[in-house]
Steps between C-alpha positions, in 0.01 A plus 500: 500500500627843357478801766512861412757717652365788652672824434574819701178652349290191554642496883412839598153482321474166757590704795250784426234314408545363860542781643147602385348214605663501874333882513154421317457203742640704856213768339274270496495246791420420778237687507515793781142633416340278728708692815266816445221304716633147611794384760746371416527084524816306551797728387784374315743572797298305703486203271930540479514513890261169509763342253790600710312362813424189348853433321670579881240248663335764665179517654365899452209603446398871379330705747283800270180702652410754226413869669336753286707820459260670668548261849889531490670768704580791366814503699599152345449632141698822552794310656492250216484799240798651648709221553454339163347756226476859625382635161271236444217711454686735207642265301390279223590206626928529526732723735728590195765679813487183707592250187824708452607539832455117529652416166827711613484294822451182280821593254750581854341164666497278167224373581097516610587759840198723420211452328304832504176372385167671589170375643359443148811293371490301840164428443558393140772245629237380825246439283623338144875397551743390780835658719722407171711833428581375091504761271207362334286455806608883514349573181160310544481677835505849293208416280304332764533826711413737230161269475431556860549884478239523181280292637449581826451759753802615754283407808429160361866436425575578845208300684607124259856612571443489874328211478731274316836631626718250700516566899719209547493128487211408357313809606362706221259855523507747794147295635750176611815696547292756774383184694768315450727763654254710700225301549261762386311627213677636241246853548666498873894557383643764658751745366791343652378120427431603143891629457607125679320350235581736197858446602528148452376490102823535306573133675189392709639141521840592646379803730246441763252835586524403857866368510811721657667468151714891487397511094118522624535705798728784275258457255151525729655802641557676196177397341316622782647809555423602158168407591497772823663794256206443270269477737384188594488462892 
């Protein structure tokens, strides 16, 4: 059997006609339309920290309560907002400052030090992909977050955000991470408790909200004094 040899032409016509697929088909699914009125299931980084669980012979379950945006402290959002996103509410769905200043760490660090993704992008990785930091997981992250910014409203971002984000091992939304660590509602977070628990996201399984860890403590402290200058007793 006779094969054709494929020349440079032939090659890069190859490449771009995948290229146009692999954006058609990250415009296309999944579908984030459905988000506008419904939770949330089973999120992708769920699903990965089941497989991890299960491949280490571990026996975790996930702990989830969903909590309305409008029953989750105000104290807990603001904290989280500062800590993680501070402009989420003006931009369009990437912190443009924050990918520099963390690409410049990445080139002196040769490597993943800094990631300086907003609540949107987060969101895009908690719900459709998994921790993996490849350049093309990168990539499908962008186009998934773009989706989420056109499709839906800031407030909604923020409410499946909080309710999906991981609060440690096996515990996923503020609803299980406030009882888990509080043993209250997550309505009932105070100021102080809502800067614990903002701290810890960067690396919720390695950083307890309650633990004596120094990272946590230097970082409650200046959450939560940023917090007071602004306002929020």
């Amino acid at each position: 059997m006779r094969y054709r040899k494929i020349d440079g032409a032939g090659i890069i016509g190859i490449i771009f006609a995948a290229c146009v697929i692999f954006i058609l088909v990250n415009f296309i699914y999944p579908d984030i339309t459905y988000l506008k009125t419904e939770n949330p299931a089973k999120t992708s980084f769920m699903e990965y920290r089941e497989r991890e669980w299960e491949l280490n012979g571990k026996r975790q379950k996930i702990e989830q309560t969903w909590v309305p945006y409008s029953r989750i402290s105000p104290y807990l959002i603001k904290a989280v907002l500062i800590a993680e996103d501070d402009k989420f509410w003006n931009h369009e769905g990437f912190d443009y400052d924050s990918i520099e200043r963390a690409m410049i760490k990445n080139i002196k660090t040769r490597g993943f030090a800094a990631g300086g993704s907003t609540i949107s992008q987060q969101l895009a990785k908690n719900l459709y992909l998994t921790p993996s930091k490849n350049p093309m997981r990168k990539l499908r992250e962008a186009f998934l977050t773009i989706r989420i910014e056109s499709t839906l409203p800031k407030r909604r971002i923020l409410e499946i955000y909080l309710n999906v984000a991981e609060w440690g091992e096996g515990i996923f939304g503020i609803g299980a991470a406030s009882r888990h660590y509080f043993g209250k509602r997550a309505a009932e977070l105070d100021p102080y408790e809502s800067a614990r628990l903002a701290a810890v996201l960067p690396n919720p399984r390695r950083f307890d909200p309650l633990g004596d860890s120094s990272y946590v403590a230097n970082r409650t402290r200046i959450i939560h004094s940023i917090m007071i200058s602004r306002g929020i007793n």
